[in-house]
C-alpha positions as CSV (number, residue, x, y, z in Angstrom):
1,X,-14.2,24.8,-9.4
2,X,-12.6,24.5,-5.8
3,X,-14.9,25.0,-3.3
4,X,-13.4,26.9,0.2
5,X,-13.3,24.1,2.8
6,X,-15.5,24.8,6.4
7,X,-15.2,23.2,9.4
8,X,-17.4,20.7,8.9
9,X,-15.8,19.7,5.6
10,X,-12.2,18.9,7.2
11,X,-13.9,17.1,10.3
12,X,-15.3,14.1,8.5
13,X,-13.0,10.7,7.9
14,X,-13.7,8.7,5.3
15,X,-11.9,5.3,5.3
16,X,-11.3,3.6,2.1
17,X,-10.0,-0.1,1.5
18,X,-7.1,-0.3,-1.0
19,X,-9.0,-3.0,-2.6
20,X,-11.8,-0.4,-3.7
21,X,-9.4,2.1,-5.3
22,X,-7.8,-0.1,-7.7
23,X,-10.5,-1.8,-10.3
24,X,-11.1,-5.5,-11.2
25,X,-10.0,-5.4,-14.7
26,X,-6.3,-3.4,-13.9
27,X,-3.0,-4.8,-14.8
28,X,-1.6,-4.9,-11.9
29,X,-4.8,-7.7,-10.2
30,X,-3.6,-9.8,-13.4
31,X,-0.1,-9.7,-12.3
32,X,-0.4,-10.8,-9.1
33,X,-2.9,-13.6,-10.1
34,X,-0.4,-14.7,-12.4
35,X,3.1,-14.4,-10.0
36,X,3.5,-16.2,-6.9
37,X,5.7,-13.5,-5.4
38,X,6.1,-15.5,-2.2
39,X,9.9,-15.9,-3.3
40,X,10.7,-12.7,-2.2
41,X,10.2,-13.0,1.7
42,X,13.1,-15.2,2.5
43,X,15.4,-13.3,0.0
44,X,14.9,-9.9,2.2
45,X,14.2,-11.4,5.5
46,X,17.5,-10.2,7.5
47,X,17.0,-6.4,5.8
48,X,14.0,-5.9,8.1
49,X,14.0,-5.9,11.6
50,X,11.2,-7.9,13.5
51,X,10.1,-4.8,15.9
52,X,11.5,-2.1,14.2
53,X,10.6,-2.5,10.1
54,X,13.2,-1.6,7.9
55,X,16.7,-1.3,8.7
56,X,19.1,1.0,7.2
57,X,21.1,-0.2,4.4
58,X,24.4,0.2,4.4
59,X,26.2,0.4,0.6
């Protein structure tokens, strides 16, 4: 059942750590224990922008 929502409800912050969410035993921990993925930063390096993130790609 969906409970109505009060003021006090919507004013609290909870802050969660990605790490937490996603649990010991899931595929995706086993991956990245397996793969280096390191590789990848040089190979997209001048499609981001040092202050500004991504940069637009242009196709």
């Amino acid at each position: 059942m969906l409970k109505k929502n009060t003021l006090m409800n919507r004013d609290q912050v909870e802050i969660v750590a990605l790490e937490q969410l996603v649990p010991e035993d899931h595929l995706v921990r086993k991956i990245e224990a397996a793969i280096d993925f390191s590789f990848i930063y040089p190979l997209v390096q001048d499609m981001y922008s040092s202050d500004k993130g991504v940069q637009a790609l242009t196709l």
